[in-house]
N, CA, C and O atoms as a Maestro MAE file, in Angstrom:
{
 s_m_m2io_version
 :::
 2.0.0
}

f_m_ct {
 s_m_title
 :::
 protein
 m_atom[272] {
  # First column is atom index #
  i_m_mmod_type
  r_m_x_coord
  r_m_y_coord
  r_m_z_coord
  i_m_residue_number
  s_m_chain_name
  s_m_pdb_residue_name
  s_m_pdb_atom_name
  i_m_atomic_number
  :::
  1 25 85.265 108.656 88.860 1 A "UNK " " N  " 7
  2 3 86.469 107.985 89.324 1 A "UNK " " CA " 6
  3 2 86.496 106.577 88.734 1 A "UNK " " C  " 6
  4 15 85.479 105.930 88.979 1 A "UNK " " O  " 8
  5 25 87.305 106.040 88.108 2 A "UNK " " N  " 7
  6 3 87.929 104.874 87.830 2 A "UNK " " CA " 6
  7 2 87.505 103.570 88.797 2 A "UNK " " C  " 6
  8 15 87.491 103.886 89.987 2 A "UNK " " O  " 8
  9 25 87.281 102.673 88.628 3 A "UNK " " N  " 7
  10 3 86.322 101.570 88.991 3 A "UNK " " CA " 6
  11 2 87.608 100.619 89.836 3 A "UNK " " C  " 6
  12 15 88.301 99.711 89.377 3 A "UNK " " O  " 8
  13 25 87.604 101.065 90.862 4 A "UNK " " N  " 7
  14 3 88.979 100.186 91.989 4 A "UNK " " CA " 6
  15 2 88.724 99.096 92.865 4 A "UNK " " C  " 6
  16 15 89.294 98.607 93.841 4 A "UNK " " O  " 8
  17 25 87.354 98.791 92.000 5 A "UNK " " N  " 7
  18 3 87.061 97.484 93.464 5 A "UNK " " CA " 6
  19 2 88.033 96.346 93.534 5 A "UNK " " C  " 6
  20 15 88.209 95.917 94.674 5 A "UNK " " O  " 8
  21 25 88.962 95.535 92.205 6 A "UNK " " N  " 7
  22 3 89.226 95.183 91.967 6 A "UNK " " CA " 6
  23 2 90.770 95.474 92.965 6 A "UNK " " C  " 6
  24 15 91.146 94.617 93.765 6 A "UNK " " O  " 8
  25 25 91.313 96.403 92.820 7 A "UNK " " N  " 7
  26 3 92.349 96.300 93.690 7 A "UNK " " CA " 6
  27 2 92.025 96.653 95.344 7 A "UNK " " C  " 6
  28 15 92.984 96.782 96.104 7 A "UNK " " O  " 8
  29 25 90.571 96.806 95.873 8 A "UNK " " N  " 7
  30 3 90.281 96.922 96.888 8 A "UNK " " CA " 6
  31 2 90.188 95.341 97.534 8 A "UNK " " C  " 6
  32 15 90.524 94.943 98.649 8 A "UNK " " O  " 8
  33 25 89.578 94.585 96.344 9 A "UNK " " N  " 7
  34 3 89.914 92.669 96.901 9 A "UNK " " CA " 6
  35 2 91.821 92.463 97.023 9 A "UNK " " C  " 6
  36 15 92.510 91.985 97.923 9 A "UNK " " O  " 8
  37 25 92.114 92.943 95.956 10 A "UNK " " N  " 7
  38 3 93.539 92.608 96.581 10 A "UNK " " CA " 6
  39 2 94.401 92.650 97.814 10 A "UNK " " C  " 6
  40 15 95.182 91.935 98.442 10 A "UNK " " O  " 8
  41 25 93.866 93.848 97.839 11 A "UNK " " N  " 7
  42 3 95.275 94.539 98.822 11 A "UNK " " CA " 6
  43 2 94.191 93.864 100.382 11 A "UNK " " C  " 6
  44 15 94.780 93.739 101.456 11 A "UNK " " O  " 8
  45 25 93.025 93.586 100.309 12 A "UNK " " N  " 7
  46 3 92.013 92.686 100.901 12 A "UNK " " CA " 6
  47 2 93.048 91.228 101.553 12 A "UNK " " C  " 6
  48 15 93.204 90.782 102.690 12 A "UNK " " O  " 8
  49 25 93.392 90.977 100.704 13 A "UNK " " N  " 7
  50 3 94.249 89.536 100.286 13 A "UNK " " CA " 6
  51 2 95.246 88.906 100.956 13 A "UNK " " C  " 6
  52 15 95.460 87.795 101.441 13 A "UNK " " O  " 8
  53 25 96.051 90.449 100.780 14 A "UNK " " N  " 7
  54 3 97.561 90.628 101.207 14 A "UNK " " CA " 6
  55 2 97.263 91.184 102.743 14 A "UNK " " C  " 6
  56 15 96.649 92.198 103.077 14 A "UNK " " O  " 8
  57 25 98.013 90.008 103.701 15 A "UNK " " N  " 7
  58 3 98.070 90.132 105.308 15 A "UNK " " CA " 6
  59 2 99.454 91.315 105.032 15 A "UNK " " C  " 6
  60 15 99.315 92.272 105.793 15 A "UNK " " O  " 8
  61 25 100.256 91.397 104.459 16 A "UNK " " N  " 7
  62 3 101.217 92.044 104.282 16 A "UNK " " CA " 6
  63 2 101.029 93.483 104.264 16 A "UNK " " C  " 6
  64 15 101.864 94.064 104.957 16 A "UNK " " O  " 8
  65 25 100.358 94.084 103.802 17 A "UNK " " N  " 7
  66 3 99.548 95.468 103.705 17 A "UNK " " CA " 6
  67 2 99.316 95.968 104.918 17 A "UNK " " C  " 6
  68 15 99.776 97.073 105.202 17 A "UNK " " O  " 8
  69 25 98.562 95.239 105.837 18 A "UNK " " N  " 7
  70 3 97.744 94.953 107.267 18 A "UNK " " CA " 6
  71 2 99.008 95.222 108.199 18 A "UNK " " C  " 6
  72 15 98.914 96.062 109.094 18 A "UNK " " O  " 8
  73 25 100.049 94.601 108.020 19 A "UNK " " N  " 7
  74 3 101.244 94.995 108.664 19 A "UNK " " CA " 6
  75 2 102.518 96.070 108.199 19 A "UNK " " C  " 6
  76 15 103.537 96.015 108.886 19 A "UNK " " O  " 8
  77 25 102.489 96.806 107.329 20 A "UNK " " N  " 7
  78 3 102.802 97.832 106.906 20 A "UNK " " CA " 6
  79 2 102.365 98.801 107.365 20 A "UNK " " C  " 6
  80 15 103.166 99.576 107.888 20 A "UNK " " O  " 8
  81 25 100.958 99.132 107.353 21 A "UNK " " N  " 7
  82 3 99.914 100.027 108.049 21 A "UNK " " CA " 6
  83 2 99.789 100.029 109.584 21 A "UNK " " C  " 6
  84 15 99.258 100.895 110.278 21 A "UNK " " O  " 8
  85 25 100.358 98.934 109.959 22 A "UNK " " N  " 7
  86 3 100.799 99.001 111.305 22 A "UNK " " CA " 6
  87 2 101.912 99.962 111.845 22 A "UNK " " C  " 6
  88 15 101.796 100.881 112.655 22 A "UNK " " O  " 8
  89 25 103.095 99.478 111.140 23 A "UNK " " N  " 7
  90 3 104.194 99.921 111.214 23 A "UNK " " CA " 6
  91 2 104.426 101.284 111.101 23 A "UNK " " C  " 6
  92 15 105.076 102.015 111.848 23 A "UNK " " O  " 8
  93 25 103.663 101.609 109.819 24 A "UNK " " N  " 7
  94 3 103.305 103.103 109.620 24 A "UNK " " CA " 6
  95 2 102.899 103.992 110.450 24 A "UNK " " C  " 6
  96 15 103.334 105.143 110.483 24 A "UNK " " O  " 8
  97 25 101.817 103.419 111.372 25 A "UNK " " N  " 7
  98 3 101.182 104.317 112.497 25 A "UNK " " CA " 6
  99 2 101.953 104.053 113.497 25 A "UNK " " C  " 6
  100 15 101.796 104.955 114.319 25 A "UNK " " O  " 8
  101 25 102.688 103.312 113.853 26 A "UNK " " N  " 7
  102 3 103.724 103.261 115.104 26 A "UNK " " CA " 6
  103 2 105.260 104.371 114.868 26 A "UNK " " C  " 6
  104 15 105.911 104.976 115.720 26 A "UNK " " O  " 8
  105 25 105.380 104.318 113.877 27 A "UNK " " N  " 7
  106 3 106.700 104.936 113.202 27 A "UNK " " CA " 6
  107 2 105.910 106.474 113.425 27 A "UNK " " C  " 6
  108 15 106.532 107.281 114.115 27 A "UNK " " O  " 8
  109 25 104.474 106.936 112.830 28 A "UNK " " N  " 7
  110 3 104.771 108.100 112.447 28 A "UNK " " CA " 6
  111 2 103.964 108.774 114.114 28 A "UNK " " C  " 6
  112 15 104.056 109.928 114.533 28 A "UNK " " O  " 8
  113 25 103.289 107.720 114.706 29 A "UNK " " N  " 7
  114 3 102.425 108.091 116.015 29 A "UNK " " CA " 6
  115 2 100.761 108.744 115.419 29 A "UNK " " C  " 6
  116 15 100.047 109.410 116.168 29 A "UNK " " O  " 8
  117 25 100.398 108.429 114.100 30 A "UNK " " N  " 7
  118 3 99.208 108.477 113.680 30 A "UNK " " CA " 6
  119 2 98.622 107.385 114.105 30 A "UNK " " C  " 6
  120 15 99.296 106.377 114.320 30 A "UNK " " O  " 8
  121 25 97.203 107.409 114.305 31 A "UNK " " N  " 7
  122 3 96.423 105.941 114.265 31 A "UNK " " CA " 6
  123 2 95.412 105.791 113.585 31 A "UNK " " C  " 6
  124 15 94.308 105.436 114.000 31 A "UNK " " O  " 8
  125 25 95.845 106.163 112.018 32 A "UNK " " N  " 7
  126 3 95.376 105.991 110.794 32 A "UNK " " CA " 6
  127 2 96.329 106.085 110.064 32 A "UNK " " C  " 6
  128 15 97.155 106.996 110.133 32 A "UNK " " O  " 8
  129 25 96.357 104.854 108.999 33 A "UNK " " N  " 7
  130 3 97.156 104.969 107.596 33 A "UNK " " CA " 6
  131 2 96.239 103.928 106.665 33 A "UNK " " C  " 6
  132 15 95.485 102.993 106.934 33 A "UNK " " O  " 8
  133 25 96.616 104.461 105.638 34 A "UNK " " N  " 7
  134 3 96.148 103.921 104.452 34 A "UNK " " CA " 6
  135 2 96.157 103.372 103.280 34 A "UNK " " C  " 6
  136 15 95.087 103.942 103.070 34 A "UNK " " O  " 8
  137 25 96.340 102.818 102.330 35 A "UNK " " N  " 7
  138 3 96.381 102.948 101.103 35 A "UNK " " CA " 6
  139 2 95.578 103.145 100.016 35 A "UNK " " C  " 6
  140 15 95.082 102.120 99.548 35 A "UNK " " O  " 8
  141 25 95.254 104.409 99.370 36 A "UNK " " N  " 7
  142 3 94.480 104.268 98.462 36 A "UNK " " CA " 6
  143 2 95.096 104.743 96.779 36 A "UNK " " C  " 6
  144 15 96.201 105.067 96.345 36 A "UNK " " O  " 8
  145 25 93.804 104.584 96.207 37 A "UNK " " N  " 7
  146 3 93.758 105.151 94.487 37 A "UNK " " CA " 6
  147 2 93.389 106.605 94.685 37 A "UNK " " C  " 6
  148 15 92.850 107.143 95.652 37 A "UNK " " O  " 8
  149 25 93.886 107.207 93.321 38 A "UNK " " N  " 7
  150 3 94.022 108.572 93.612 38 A "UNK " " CA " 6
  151 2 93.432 108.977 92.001 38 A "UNK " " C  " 6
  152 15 93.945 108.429 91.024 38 A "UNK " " O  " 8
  153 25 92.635 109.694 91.888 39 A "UNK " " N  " 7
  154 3 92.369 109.941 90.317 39 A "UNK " " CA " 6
  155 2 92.427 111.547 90.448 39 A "UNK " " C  " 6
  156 15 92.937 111.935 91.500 39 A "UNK " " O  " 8
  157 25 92.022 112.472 89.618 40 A "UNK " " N  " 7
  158 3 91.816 113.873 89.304 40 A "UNK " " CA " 6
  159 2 90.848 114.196 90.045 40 A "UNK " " C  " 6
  160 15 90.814 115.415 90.218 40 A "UNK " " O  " 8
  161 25 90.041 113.637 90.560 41 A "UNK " " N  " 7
  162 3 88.209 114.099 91.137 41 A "UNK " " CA " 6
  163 2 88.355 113.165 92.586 41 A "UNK " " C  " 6
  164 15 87.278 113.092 93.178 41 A "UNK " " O  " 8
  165 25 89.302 112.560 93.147 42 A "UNK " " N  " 7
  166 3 89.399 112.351 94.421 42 A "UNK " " CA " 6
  167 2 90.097 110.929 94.664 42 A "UNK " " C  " 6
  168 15 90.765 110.429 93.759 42 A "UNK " " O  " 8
  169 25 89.932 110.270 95.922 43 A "UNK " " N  " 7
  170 3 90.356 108.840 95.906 43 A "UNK " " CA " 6
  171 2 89.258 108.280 96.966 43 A "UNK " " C  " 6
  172 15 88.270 108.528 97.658 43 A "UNK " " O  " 8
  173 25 90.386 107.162 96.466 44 A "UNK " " N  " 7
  174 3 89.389 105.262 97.048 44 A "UNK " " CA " 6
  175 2 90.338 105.049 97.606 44 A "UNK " " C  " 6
  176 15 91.530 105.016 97.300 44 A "UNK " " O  " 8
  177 25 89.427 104.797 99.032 45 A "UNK " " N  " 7
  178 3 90.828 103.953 99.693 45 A "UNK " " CA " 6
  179 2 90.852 102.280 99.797 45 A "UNK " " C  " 6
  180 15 89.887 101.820 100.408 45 A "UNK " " O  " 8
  181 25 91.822 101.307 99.284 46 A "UNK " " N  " 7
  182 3 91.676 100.428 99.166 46 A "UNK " " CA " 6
  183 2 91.846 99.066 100.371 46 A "UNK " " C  " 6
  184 15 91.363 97.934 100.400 46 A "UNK " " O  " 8
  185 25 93.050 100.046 101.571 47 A "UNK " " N  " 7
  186 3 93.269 99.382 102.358 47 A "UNK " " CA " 6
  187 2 93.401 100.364 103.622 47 A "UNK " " C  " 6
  188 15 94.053 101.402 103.508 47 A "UNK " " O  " 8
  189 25 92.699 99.979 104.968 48 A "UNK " " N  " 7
  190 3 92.792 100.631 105.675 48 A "UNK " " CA " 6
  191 2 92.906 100.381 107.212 48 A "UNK " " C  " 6
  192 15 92.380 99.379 107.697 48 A "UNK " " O  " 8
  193 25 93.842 101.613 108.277 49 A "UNK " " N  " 7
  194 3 94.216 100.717 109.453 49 A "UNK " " CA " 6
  195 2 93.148 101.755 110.216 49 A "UNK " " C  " 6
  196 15 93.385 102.920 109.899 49 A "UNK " " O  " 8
  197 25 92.254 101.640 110.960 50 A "UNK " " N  " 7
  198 3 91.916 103.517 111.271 50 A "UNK " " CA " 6
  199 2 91.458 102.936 112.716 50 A "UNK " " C  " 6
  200 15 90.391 102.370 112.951 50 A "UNK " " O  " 8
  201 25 92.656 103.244 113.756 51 A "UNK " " N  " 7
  202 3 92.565 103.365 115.247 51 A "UNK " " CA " 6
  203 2 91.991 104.467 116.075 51 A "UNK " " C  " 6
  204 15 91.919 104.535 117.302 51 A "UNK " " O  " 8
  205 25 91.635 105.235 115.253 52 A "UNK " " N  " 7
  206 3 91.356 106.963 115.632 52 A "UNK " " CA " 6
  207 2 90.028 106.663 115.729 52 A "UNK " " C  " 6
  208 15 89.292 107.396 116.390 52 A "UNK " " O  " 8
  209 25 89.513 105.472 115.039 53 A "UNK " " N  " 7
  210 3 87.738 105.276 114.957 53 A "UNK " " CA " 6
  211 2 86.912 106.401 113.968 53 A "UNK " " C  " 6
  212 15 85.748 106.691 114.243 53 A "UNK " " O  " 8
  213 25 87.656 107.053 112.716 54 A "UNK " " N  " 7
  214 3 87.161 107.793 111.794 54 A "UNK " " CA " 6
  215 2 85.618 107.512 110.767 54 A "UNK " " C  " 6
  216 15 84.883 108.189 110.048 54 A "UNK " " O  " 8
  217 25 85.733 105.852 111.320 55 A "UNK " " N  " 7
  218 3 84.958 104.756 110.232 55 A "UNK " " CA " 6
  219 2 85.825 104.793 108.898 55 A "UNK " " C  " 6
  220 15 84.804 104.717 108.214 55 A "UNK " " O  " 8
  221 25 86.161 104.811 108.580 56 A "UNK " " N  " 7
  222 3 87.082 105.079 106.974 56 A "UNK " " CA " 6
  223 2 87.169 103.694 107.529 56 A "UNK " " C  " 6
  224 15 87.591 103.238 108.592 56 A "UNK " " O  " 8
  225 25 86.399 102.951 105.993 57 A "UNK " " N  " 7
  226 3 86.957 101.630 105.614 57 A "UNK " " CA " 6
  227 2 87.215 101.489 104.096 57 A "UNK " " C  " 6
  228 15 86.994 102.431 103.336 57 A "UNK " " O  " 8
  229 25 87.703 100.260 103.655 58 A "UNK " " N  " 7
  230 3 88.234 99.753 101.922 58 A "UNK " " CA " 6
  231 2 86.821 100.419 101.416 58 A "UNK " " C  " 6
  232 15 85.698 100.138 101.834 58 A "UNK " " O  " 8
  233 25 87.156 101.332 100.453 59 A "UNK " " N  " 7
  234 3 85.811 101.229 99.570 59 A "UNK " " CA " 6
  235 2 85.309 102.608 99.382 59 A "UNK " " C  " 6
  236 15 84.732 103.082 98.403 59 A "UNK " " O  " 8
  237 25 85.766 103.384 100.948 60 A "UNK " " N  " 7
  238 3 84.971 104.593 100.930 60 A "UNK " " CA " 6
  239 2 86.169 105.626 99.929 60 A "UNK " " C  " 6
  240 15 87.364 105.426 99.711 60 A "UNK " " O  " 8
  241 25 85.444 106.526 99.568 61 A "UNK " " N  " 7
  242 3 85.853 107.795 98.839 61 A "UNK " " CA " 6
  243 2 85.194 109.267 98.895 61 A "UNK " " C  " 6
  244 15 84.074 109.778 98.872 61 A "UNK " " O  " 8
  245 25 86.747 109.703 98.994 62 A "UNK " " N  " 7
  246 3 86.105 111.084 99.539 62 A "UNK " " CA " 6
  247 2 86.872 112.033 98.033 62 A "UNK " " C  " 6
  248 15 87.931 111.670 97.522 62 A "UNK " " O  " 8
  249 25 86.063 113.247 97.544 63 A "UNK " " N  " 7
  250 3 86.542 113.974 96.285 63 A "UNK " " CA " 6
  251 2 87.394 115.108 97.136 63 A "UNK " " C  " 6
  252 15 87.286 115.620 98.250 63 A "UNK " " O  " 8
  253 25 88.223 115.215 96.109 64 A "UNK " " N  " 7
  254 3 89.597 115.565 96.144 64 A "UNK " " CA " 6
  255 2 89.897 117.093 97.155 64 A "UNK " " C  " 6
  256 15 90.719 117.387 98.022 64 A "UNK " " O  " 8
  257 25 88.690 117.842 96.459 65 A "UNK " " N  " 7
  258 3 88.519 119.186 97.115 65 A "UNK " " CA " 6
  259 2 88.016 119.410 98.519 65 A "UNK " " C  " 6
  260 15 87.940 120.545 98.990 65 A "UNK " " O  " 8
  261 25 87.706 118.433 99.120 66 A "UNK " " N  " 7
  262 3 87.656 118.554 100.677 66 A "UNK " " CA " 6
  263 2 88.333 117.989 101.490 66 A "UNK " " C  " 6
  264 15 88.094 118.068 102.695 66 A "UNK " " O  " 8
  265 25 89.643 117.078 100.826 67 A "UNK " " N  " 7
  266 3 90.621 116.314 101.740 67 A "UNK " " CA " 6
  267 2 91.628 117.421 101.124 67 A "UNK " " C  " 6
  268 15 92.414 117.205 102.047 67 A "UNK " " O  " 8
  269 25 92.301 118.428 100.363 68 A "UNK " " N  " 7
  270 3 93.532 119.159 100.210 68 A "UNK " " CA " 6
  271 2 93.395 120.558 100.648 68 A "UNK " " C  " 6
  272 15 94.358 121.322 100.583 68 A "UNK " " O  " 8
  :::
 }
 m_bond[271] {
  # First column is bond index #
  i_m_from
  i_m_to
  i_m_order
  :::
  1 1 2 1
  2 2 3 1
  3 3 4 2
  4 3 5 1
  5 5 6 1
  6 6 7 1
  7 7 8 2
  8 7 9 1
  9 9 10 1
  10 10 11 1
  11 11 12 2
  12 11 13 1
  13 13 14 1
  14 14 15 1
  15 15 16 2
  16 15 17 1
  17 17 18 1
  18 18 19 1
  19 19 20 2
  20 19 21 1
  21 21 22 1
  22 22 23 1
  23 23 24 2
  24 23 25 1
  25 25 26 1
  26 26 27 1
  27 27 28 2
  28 27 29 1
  29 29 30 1
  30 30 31 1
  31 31 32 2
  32 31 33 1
  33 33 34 1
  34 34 35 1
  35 35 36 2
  36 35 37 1
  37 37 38 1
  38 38 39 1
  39 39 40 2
  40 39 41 1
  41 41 42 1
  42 42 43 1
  43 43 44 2
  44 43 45 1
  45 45 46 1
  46 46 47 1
  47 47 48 2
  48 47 49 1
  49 49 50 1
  50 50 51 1
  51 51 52 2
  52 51 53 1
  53 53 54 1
  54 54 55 1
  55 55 56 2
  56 55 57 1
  57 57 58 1
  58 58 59 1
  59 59 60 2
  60 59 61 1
  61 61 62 1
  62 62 63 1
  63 63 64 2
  64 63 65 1
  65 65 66 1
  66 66 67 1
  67 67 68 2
  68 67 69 1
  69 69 70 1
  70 70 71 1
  71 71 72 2
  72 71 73 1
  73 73 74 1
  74 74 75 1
  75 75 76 2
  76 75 77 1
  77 77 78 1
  78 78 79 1
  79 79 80 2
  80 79 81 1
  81 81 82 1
  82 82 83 1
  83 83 84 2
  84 83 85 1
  85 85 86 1
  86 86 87 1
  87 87 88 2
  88 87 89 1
  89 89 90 1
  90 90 91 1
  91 91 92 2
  92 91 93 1
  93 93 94 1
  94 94 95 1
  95 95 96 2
  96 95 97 1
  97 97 98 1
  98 98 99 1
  99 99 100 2
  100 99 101 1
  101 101 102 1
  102 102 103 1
  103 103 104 2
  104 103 105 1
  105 105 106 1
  106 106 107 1
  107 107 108 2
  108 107 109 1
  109 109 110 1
  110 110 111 1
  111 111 112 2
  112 111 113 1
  113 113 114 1
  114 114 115 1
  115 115 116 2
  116 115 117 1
  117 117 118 1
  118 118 119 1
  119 119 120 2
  120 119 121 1
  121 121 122 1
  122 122 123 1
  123 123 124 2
  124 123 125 1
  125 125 126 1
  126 126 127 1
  127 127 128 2
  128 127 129 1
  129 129 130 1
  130 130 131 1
  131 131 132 2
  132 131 133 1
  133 133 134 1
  134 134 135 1
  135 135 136 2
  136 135 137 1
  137 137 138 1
  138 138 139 1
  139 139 140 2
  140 139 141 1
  141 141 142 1
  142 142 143 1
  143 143 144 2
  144 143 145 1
  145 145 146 1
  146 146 147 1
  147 147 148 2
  148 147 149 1
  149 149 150 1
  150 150 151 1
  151 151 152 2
  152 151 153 1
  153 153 154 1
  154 154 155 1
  155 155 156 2
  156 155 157 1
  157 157 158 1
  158 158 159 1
  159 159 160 2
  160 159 161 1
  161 161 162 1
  162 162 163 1
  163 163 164 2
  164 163 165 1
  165 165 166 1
  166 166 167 1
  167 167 168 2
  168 167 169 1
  169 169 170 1
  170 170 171 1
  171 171 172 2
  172 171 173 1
  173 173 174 1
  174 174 175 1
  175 175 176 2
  176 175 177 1
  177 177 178 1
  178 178 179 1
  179 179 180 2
  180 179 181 1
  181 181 182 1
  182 182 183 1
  183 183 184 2
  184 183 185 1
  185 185 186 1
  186 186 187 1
  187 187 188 2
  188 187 189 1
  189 189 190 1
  190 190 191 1
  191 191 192 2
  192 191 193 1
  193 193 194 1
  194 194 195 1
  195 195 196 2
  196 195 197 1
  197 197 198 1
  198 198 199 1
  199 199 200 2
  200 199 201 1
  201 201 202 1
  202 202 203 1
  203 203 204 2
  204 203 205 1
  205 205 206 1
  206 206 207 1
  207 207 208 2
  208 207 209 1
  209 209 210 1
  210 210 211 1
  211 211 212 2
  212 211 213 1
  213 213 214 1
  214 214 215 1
  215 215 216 2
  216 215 217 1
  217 217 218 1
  218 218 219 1
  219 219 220 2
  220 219 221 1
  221 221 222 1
  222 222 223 1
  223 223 224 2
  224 223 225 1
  225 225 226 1
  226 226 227 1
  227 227 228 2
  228 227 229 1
  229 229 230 1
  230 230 231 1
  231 231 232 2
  232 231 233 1
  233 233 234 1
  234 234 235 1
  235 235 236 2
  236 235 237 1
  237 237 238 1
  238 238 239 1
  239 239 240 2
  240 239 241 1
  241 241 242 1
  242 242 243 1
  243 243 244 2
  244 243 245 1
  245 245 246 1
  246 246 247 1
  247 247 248 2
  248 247 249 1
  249 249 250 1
  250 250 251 1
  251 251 252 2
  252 251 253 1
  253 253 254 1
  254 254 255 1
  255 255 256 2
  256 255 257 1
  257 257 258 1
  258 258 259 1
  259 259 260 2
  260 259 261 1
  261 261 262 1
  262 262 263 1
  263 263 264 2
  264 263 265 1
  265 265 266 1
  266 266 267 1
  267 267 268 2
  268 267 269 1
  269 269 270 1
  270 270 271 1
  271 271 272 2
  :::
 }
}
């Protein structure tokens, strides 16, 4: 997978993200949302809200064939 730490400090950065991911889980009644990178062999998630207590934080990655 493609080397995403770099946009994992960003979106780090942006309080704006943090409140999107809010909004997201209120709108959809999840209490997890996310944003991540997505390659052929799985993703990184770069930004993350996770109320469900999953542990999923910025950084972790899971391959493709056991999240579809």
């Amino acid at each position: 997978m493609p080397d995403f730490d770099q946009d994992i400090v960003i979106f780090s950065r942006l309080e704006v993200v943090q409140r999107i991911l809010k909004l997201l889980s209120r709108l959809t009644g999840l209490r997890i949302a996310l944003v991540a990178r997505v390659s052929d062999d799985g993703w990184k998630a770069c930004a993350v809200l996770d109320d469900a207590g999953f542990g999923l934080k910025p950084g972790d990655e899971l391959e493709l064939n056991v999240t579809y």
